[in-house]
TIVEX-185442 format. One record per residue (C-alpha): residue in one letter; x, y, z. Coordinates in steps of 0.05 Angstrom, whole numbers, padded with zeros to 5 digits, always signed. Layout:
// TIVEX-185442
AXYZ...
//
This chain:
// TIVEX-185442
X-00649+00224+01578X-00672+00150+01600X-00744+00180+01566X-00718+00194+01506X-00674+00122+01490X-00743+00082+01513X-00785+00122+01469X-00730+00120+01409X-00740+00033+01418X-00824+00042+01417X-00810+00080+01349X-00765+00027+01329X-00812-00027+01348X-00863+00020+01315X-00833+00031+01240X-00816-00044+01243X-00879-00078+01253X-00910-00020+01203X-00852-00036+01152X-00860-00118+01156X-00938-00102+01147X-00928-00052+01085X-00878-00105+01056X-00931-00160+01061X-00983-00119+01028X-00943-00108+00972X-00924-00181+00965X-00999-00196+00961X-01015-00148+00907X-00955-00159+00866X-00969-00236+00869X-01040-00229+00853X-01031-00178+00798X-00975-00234+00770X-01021-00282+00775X-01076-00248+00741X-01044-00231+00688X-01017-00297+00671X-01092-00326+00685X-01108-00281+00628X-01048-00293+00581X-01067-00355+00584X-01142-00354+00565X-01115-00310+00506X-01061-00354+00482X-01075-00445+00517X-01022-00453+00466X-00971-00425+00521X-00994-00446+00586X-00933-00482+00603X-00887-00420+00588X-00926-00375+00621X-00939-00418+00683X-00865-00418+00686X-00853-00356+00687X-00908-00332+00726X-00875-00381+00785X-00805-00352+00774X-00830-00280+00782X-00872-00292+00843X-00812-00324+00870X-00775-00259+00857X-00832-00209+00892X-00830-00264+00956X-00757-00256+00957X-00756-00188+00963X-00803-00184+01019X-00767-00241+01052X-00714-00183+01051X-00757-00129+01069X-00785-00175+01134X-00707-00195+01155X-00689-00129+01145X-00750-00094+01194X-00738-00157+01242X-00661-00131+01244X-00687-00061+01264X-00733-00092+01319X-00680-00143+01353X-00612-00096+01336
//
């Protein structure tokens, strides 16, 4: 019985560390695909840099947020 709680934690520890790295991933593609794209909006259109350049911070702010959750929530599953 003792066996089967330790290895229960090790899959715990497991699925977090996985789920923090899969969550950090993501924020690096989704930030980099936001950031190309405004790189290129902006080449198309210089007119609208500033617009664009705010927007492109507010949505990257977004993506981090959510893996901010993502982290807290795997950290949670680790400590809990």
């Amino acid at each position: 019985m003792e066996f089967l709680i330790i290895l229960a934690e090790a899959v715990a520890v497991m699925g977090a560390g996985i789920g923090a790295g899969i969550a950090a991933l993501g924020a690096g593609v989704g930030i980099g695909r936001i950031g190309g794209s405004a790189l290129e909006a902006m080449a198309r259109q210089p007119e609208s840099t500033g617009d664009i350049r705010a927007n492109m911070i507010v949505a990257a702010a977004l993506v981090e947020g959510a893996v901010f959750f993502a982290i807290v929530l795997c950290l949670l599953v680790l400590f809990l």
